[in-house]
PQR file of N, CA, C, O and H, with PARSE charges and radii, in Angstrom:
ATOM      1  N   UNK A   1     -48.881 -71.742  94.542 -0.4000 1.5000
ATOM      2  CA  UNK A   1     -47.977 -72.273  95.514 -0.0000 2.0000
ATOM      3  C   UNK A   1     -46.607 -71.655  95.288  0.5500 1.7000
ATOM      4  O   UNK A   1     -46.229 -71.238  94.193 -0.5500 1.4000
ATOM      5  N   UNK A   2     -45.923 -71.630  96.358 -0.4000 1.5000
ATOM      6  CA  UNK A   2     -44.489 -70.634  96.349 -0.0000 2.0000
ATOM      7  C   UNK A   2     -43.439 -71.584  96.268  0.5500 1.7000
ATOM      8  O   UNK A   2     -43.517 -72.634  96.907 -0.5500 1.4000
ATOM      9  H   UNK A   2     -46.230 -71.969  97.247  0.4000 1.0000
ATOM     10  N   UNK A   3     -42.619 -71.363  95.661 -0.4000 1.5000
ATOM     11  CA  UNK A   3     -40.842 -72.410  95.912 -0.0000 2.0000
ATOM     12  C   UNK A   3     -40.688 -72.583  97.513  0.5500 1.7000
ATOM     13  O   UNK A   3     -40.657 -73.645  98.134 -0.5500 1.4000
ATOM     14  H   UNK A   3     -42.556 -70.510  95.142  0.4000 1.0000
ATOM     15  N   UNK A   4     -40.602 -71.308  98.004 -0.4000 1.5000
ATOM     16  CA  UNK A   4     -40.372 -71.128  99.162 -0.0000 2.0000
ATOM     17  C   UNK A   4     -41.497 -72.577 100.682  0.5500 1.7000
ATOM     18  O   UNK A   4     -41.215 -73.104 101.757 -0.5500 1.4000
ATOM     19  H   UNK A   4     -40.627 -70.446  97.499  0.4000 1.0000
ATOM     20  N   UNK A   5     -42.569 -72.555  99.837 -0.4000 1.5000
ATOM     21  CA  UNK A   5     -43.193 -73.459 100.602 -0.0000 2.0000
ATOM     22  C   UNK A   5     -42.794 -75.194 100.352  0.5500 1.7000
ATOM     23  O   UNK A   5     -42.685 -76.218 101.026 -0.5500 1.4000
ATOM     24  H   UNK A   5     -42.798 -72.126  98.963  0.4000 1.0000
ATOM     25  N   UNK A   6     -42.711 -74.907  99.432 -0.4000 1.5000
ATOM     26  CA  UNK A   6     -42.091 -76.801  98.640 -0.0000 2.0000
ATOM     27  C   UNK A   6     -40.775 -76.713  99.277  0.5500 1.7000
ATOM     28  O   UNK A   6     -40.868 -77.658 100.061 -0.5500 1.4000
ATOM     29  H   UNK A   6     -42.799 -74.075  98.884  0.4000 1.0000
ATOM     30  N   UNK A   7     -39.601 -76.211  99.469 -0.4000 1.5000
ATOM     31  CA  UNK A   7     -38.834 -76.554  99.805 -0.0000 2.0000
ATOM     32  C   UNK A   7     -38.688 -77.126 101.159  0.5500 1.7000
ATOM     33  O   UNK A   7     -37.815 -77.915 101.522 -0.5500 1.4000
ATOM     34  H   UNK A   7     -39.525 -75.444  98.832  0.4000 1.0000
ATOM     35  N   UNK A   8     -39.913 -76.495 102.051 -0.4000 1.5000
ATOM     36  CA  UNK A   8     -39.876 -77.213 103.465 -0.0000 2.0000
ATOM     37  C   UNK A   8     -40.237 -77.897 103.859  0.5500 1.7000
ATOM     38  O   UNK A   8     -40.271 -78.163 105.060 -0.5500 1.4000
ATOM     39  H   UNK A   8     -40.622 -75.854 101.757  0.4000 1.0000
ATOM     40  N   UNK A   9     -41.024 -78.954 102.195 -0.4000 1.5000
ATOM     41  CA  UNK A   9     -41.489 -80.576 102.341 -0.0000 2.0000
ATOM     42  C   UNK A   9     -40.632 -81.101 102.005  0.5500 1.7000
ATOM     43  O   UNK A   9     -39.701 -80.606 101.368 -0.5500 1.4000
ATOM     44  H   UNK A   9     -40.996 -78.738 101.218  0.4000 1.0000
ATOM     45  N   UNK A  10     -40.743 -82.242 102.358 -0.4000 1.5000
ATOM     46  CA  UNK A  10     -39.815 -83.875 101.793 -0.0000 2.0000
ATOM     47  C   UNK A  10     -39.918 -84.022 100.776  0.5500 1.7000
ATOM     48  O   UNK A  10     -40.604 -83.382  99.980 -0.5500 1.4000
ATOM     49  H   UNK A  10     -41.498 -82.644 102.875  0.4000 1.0000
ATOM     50  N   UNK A  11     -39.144 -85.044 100.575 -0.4000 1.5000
ATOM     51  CA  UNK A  11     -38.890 -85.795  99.247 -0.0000 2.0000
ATOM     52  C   UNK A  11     -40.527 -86.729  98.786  0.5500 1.7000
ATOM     53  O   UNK A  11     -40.911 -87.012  97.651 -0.5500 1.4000
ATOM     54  H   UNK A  11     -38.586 -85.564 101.222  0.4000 1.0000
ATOM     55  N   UNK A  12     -40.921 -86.900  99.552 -0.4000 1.5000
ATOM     56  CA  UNK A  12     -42.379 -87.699  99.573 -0.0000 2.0000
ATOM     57  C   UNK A  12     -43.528 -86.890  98.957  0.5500 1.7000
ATOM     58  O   UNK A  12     -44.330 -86.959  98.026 -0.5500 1.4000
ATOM     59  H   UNK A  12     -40.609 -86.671 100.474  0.4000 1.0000
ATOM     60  N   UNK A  13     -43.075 -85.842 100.279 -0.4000 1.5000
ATOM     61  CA  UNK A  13     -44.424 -84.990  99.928 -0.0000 2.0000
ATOM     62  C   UNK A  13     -43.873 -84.329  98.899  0.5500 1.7000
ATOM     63  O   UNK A  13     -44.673 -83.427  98.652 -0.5500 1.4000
ATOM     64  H   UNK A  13     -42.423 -85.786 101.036  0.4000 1.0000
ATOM     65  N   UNK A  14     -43.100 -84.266  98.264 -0.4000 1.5000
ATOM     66  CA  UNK A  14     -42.982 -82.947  96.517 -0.0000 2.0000
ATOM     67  C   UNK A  14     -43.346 -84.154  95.898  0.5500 1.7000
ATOM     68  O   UNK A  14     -43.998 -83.889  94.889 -0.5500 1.4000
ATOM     69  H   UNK A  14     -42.449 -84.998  98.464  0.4000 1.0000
ATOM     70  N   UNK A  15     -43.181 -85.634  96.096 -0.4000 1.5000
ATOM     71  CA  UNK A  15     -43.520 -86.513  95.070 -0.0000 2.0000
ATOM     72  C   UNK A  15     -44.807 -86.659  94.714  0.5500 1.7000
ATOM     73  O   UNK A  15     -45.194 -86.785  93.553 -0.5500 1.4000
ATOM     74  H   UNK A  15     -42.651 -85.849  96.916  0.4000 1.0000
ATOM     75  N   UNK A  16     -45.888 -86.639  96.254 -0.4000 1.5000
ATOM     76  CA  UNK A  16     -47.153 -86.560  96.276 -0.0000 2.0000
ATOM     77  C   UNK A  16     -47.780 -85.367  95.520  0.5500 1.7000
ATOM     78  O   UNK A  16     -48.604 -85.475  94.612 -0.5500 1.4000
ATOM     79  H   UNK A  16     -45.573 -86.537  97.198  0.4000 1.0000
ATOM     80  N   UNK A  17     -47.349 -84.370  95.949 -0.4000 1.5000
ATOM     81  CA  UNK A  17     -47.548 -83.161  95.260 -0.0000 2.0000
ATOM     82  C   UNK A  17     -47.348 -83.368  94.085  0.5500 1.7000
ATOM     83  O   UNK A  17     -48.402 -82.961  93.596 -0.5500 1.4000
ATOM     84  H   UNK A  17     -46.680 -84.282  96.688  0.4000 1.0000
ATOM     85  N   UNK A  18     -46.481 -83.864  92.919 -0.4000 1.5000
ATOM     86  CA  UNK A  18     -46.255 -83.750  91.580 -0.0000 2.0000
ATOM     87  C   UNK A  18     -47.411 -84.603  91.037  0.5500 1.7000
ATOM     88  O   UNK A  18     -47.864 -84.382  89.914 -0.5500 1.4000
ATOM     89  H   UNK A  18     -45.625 -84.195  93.317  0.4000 1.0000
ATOM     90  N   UNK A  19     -47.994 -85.787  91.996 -0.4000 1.5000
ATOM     91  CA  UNK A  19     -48.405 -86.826  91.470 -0.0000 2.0000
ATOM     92  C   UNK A  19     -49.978 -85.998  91.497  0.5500 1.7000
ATOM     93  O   UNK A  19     -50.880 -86.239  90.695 -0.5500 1.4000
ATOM     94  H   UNK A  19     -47.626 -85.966  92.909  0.4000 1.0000
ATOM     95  N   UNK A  20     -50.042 -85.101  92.483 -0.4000 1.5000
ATOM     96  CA  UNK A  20     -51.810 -84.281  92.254 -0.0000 2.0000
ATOM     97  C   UNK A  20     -51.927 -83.486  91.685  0.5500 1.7000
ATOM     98  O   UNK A  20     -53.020 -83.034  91.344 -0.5500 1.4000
ATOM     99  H   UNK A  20     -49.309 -84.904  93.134  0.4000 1.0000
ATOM    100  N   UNK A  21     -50.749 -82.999  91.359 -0.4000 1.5000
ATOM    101  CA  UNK A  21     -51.010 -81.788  89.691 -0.0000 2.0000
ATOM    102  C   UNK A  21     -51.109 -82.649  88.495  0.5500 1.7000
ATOM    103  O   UNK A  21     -52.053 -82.575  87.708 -0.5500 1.4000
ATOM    104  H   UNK A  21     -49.861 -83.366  91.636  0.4000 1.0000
ATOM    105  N   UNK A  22     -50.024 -83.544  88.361 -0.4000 1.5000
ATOM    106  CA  UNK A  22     -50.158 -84.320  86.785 -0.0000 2.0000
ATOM    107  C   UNK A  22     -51.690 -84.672  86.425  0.5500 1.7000
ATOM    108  O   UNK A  22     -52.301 -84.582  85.360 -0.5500 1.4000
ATOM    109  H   UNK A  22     -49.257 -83.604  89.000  0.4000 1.0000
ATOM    110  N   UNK A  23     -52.110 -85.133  87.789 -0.4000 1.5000
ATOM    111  CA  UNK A  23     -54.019 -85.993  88.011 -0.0000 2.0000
ATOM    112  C   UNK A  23     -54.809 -84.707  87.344  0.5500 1.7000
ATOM    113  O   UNK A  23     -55.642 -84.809  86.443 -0.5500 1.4000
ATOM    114  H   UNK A  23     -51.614 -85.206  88.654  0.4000 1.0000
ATOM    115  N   UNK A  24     -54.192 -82.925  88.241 -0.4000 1.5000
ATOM    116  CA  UNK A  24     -55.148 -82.499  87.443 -0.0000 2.0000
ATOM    117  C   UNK A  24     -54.977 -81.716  86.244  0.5500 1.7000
ATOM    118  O   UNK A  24     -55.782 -81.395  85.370 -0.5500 1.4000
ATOM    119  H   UNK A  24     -53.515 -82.842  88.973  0.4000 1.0000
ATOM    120  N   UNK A  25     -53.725 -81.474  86.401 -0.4000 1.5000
ATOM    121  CA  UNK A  25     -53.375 -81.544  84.629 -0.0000 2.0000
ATOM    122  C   UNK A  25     -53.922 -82.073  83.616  0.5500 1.7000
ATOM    123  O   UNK A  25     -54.149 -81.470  82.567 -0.5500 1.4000
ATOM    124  H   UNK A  25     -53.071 -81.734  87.111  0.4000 1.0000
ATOM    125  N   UNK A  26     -54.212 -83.384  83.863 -0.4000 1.5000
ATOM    126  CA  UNK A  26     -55.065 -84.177  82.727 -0.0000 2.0000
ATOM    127  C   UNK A  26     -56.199 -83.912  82.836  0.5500 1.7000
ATOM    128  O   UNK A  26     -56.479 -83.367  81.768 -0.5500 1.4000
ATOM    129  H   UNK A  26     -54.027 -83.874  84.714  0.4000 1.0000
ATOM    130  N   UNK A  27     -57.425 -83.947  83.693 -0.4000 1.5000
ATOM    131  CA  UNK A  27     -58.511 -83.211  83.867 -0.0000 2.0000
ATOM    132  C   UNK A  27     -58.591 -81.941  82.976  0.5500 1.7000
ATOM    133  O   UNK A  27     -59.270 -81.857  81.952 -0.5500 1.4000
ATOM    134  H   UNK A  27     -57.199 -84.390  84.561  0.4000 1.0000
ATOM    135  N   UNK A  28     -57.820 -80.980  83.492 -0.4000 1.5000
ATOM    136  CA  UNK A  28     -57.934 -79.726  82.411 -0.0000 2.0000
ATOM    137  C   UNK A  28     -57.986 -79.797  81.428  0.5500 1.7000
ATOM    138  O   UNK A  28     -58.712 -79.051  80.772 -0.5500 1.4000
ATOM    139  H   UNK A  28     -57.269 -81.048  84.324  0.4000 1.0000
ATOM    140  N   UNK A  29     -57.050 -80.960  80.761 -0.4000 1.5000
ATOM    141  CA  UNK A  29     -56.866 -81.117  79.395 -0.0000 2.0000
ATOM    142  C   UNK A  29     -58.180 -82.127  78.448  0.5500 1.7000
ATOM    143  O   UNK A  29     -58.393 -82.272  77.244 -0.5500 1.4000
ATOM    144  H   UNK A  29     -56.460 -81.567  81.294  0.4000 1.0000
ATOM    145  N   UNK A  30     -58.769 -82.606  79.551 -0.4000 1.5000
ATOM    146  CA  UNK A  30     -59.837 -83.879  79.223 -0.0000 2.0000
ATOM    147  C   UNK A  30     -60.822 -82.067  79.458  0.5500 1.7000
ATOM    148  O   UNK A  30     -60.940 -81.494  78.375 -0.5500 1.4000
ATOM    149  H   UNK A  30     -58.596 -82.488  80.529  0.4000 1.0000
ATOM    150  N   UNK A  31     -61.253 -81.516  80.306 -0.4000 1.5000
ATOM    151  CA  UNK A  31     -61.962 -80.849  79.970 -0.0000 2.0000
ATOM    152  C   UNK A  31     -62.290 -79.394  79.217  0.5500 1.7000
ATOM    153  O   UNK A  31     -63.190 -78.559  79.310 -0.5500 1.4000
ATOM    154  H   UNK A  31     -61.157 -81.981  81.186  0.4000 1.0000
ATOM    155  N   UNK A  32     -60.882 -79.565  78.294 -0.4000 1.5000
ATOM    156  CA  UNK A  32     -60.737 -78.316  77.133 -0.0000 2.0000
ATOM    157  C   UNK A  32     -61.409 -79.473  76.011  0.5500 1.7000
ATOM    158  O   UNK A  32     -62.428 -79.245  75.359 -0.5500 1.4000
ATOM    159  H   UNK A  32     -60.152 -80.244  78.218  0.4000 1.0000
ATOM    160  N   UNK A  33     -60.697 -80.620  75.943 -0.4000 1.5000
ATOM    161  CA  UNK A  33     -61.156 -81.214  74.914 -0.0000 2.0000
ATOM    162  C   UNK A  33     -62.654 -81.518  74.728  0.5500 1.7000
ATOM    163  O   UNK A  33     -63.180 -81.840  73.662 -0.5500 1.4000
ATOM    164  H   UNK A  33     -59.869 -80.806  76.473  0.4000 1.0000
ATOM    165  N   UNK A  34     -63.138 -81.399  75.670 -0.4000 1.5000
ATOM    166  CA  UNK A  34     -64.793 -81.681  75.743 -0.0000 2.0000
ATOM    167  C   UNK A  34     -65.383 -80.086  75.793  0.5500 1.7000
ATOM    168  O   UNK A  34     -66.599 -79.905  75.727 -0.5500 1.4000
ATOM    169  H   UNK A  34     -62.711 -81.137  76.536  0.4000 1.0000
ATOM    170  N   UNK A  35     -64.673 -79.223  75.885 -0.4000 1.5000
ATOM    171  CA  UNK A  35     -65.287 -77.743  75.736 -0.0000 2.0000
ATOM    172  C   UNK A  35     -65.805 -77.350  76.796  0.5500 1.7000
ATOM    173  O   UNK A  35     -66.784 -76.627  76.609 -0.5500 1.4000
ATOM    174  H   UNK A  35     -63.685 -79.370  75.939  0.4000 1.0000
ATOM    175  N   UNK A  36     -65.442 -77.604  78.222 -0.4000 1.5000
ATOM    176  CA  UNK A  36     -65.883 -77.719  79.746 -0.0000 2.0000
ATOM    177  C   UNK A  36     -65.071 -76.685  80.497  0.5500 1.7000
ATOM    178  O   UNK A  36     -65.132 -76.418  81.697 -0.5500 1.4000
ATOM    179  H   UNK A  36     -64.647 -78.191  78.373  0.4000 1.0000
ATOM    180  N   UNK A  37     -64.348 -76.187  79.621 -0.4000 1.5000
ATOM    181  CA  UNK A  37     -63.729 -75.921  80.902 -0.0000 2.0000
ATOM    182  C   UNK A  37     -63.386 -73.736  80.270  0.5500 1.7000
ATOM    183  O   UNK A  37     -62.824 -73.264  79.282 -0.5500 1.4000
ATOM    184  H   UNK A  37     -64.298 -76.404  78.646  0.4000 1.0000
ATOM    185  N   UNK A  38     -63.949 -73.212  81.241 -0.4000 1.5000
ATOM    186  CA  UNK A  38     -64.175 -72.228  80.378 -0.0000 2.0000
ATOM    187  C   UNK A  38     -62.471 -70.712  81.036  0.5500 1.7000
ATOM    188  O   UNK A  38     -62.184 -69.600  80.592 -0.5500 1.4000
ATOM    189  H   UNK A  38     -64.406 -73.596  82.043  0.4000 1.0000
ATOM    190  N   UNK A  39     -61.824 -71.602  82.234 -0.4000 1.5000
ATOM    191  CA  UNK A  39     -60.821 -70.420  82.601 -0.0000 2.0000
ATOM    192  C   UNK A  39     -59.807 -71.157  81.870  0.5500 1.7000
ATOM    193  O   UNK A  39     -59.052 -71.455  82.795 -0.5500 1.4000
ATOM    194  H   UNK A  39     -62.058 -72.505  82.595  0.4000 1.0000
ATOM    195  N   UNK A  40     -59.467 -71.479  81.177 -0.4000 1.5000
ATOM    196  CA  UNK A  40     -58.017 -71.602  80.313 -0.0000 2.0000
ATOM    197  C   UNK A  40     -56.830 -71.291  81.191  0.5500 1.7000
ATOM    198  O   UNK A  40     -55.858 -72.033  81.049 -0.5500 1.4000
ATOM    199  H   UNK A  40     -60.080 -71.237  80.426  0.4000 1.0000
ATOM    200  N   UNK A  41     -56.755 -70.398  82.000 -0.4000 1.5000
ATOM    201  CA  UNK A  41     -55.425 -70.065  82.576 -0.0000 2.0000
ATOM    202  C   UNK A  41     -55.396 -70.737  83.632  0.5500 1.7000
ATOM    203  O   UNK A  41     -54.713 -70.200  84.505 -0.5500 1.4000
ATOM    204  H   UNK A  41     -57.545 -69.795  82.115  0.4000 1.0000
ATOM    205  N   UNK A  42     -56.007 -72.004  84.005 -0.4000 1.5000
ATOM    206  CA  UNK A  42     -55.803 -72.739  85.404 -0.0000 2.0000
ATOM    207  C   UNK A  42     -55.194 -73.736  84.627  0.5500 1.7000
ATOM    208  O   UNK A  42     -54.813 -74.616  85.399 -0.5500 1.4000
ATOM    209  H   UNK A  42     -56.561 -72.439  83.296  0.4000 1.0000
ATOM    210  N   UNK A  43     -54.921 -74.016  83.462 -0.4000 1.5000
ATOM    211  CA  UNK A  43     -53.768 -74.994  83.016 -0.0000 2.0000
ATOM    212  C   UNK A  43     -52.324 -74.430  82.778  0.5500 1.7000
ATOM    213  O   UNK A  43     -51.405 -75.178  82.444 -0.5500 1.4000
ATOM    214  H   UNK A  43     -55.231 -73.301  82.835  0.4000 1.0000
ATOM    215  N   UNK A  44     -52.195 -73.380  82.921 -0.4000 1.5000
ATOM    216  CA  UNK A  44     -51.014 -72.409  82.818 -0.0000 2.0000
ATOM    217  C   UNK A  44     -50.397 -72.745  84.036  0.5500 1.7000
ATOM    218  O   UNK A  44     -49.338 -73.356  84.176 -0.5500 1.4000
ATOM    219  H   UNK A  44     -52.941 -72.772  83.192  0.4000 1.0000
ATOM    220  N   UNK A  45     -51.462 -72.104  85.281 -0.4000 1.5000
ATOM    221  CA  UNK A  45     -51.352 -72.408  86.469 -0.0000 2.0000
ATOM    222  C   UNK A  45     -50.431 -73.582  87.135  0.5500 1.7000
ATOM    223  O   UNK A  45     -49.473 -73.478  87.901 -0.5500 1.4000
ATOM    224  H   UNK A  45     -52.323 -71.607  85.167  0.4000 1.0000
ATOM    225  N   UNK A  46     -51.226 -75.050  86.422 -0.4000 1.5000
ATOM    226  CA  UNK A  46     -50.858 -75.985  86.936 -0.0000 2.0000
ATOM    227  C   UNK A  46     -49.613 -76.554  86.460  0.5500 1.7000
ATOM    228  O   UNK A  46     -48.750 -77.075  87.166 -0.5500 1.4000
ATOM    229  H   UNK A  46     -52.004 -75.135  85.800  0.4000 1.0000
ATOM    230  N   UNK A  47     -49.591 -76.384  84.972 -0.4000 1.5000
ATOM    231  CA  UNK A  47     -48.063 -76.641  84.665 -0.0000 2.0000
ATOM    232  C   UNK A  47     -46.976 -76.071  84.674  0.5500 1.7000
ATOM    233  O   UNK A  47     -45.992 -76.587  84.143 -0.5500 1.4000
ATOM    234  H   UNK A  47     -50.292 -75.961  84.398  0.4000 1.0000
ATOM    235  N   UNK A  48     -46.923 -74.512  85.474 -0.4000 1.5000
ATOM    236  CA  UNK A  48     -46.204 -73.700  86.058 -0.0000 2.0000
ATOM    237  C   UNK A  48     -45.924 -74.823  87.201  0.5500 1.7000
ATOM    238  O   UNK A  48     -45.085 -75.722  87.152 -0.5500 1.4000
ATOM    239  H   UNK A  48     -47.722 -74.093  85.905  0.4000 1.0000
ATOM    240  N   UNK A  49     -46.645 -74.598  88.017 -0.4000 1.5000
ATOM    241  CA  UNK A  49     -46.833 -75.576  89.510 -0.0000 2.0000
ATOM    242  C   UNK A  49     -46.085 -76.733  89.301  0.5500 1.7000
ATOM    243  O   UNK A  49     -44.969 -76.785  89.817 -0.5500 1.4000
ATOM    244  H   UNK A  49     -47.327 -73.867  88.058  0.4000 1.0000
ATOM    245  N   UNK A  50     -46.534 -77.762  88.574 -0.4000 1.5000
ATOM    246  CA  UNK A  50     -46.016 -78.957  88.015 -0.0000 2.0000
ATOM    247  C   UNK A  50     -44.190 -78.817  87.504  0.5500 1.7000
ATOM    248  O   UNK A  50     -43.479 -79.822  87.470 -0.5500 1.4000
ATOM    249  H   UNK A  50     -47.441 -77.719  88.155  0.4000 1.0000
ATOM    250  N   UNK A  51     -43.674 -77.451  87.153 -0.4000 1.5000
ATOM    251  CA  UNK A  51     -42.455 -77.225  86.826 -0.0000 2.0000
ATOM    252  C   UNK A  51     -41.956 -77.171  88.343  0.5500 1.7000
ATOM    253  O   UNK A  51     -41.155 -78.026  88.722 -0.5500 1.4000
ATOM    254  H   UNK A  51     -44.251 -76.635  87.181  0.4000 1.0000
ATOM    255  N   UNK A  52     -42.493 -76.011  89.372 -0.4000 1.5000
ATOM    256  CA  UNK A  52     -41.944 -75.374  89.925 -0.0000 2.0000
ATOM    257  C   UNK A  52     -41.467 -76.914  91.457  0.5500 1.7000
ATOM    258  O   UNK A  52     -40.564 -77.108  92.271 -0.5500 1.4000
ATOM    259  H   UNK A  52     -43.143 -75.316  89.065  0.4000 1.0000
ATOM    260  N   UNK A  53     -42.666 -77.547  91.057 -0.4000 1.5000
ATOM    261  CA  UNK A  53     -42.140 -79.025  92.027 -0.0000 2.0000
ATOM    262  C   UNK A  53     -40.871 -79.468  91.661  0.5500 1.7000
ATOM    263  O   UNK A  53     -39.852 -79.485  92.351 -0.5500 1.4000
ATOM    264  H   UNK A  53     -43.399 -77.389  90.395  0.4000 1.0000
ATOM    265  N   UNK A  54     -41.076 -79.923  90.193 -0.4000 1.5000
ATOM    266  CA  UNK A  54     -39.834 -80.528  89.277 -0.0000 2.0000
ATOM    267  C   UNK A  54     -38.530 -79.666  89.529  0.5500 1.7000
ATOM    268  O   UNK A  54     -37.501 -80.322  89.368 -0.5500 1.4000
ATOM    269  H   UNK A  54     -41.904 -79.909  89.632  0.4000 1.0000
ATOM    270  N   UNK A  55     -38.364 -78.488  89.849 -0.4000 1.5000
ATOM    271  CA  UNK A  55     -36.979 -77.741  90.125 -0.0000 2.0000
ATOM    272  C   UNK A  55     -36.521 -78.037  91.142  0.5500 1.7000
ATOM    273  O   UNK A  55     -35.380 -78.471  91.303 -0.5500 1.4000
ATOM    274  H   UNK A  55     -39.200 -77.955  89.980  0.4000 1.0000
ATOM    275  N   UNK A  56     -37.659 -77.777  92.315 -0.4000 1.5000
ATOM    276  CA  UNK A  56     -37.015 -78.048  93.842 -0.0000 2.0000
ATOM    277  C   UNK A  56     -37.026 -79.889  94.361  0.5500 1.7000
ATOM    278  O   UNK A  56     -36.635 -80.225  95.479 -0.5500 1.4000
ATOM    279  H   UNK A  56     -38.586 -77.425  92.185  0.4000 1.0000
ATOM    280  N   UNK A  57     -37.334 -80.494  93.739 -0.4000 1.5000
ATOM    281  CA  UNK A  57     -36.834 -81.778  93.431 -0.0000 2.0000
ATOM    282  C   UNK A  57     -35.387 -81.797  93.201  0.5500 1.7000
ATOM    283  O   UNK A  57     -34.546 -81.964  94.083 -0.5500 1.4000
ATOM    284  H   UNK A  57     -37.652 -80.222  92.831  0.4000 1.0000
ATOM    285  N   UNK A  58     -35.068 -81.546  91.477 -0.4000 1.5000
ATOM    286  CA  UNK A  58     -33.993 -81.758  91.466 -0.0000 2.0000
ATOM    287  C   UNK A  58     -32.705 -81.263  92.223  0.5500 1.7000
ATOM    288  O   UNK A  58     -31.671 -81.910  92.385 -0.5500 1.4000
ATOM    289  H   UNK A  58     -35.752 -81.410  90.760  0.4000 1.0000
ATOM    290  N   UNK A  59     -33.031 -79.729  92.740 -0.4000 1.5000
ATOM    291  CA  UNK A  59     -32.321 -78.800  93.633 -0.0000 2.0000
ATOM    292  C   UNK A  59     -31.885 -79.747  95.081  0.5500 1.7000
ATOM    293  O   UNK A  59     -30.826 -79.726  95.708 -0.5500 1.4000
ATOM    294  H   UNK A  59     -33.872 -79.203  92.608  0.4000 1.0000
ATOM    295  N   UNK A  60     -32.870 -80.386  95.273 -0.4000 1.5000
ATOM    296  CA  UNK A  60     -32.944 -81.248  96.684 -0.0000 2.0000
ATOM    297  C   UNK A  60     -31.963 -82.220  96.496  0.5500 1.7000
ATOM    298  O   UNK A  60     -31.047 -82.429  97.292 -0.5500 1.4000
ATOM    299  H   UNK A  60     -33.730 -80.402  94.764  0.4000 1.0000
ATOM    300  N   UNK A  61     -32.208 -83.011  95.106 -0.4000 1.5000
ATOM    301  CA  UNK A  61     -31.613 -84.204  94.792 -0.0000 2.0000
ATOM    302  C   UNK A  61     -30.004 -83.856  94.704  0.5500 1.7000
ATOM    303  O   UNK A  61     -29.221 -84.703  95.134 -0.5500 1.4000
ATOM    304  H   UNK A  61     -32.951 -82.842  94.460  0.4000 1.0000
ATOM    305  N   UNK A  62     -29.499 -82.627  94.157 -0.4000 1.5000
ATOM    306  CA  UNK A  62     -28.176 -82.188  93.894 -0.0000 2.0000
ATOM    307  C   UNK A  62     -26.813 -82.143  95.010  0.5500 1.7000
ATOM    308  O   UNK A  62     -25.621 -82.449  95.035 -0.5500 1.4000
ATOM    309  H   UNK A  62     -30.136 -81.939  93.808  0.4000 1.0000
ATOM    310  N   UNK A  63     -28.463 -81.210  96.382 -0.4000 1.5000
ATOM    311  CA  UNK A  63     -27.507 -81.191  97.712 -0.0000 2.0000
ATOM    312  C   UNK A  63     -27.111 -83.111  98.012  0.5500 1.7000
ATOM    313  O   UNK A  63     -26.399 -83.455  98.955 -0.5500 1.4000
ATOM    314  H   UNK A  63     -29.432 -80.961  96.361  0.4000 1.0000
TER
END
């Protein structure tokens, strides 16, 4: 997902959005710990993602 696309949601929807990465954030992490999960870099992925919400949040919140 791009900055460029989050910025032209709401305040709702980046909230919704943060709230469906954290969901699968933990998944990834529930399925490294069980040895399930064999691409490793889709948790990179998501907590990139999971940052890149958290910036244009606060960026939003500033204006």
């Amino acid at each position: 997902m791009k900055a460029s696309e989050l910025r032209d949601k709401d305040q709702a929807a980046l909230q919704k959005e943060l709230g469906e990465l954290l969901k699968a954030q933990f998944g990834l992490r529930m399925q490294i710990a069980t040895q399930q999960l064999t691409n490793t870099a889709q948790l990179k992925k998501v907590r990139r993602d999971i940052a890149r919400v958290k910036t244009v949040m606060n960026q939003k919140d500033a204006k």
